[in-house]
C-alpha positions in Angstrom: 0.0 0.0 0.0 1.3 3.3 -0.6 2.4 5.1 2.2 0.8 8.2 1.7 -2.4 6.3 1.5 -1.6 3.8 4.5 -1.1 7.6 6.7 -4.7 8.9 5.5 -6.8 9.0 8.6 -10.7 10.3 9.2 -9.8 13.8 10.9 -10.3 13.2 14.8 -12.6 16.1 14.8 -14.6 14.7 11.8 -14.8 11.6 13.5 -15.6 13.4 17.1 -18.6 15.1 15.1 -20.3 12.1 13.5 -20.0 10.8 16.5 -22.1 13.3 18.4 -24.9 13.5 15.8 -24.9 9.4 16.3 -25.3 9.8 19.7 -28.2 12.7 19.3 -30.0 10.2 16.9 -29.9 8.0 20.0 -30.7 10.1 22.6 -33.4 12.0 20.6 -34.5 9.4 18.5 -33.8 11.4 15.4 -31.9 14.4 13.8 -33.1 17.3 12.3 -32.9 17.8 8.3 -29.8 19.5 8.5 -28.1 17.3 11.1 -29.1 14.1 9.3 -27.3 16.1 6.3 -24.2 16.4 7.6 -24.3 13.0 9.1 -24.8 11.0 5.9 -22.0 13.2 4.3 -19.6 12.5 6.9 -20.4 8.7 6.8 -20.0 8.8 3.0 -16.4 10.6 3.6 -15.1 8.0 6.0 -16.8 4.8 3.9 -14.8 6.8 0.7 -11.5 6.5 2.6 -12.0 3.2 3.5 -12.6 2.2 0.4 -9.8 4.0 -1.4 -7.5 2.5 1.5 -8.4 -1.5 0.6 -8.3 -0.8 -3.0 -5.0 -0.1 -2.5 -4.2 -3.3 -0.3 -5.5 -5.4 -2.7 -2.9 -3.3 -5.2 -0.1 -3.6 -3.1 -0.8 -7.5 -2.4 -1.0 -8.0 -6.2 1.9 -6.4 -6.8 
């Protein structure tokens, strides 16, 4: 895996943030329009980074 790639983490305060609006969903039992917003793009970043990250694994095992 490259190790540019292998560094790329979800920002802590990314994560810290989808967290929280998890948590509301919990506690609350839902989110407000704009909330659920930025929750679905956040979980759409960090599934995109994952994804780009074993892509690459399965490069570098090819290799």
């Amino acid at each position: 895996m490259p190790a540019r790639l292998a560094k790329l983490r979800f920002p802590k305060a990314l994560d810290d943030r989808l967290h929280h609006l998890l948590d509301e969903q919990g506690r609350r039992g839902r989110l407000t329009a704009a909330e659920r917003k930025e929750a679905e793009a956040l979980t759409q970043m960090a599934s995109m980074l994952s994804i780009l990250k074993l892509g690459a694994q399965v490069k570098a095992r090819k290799a």
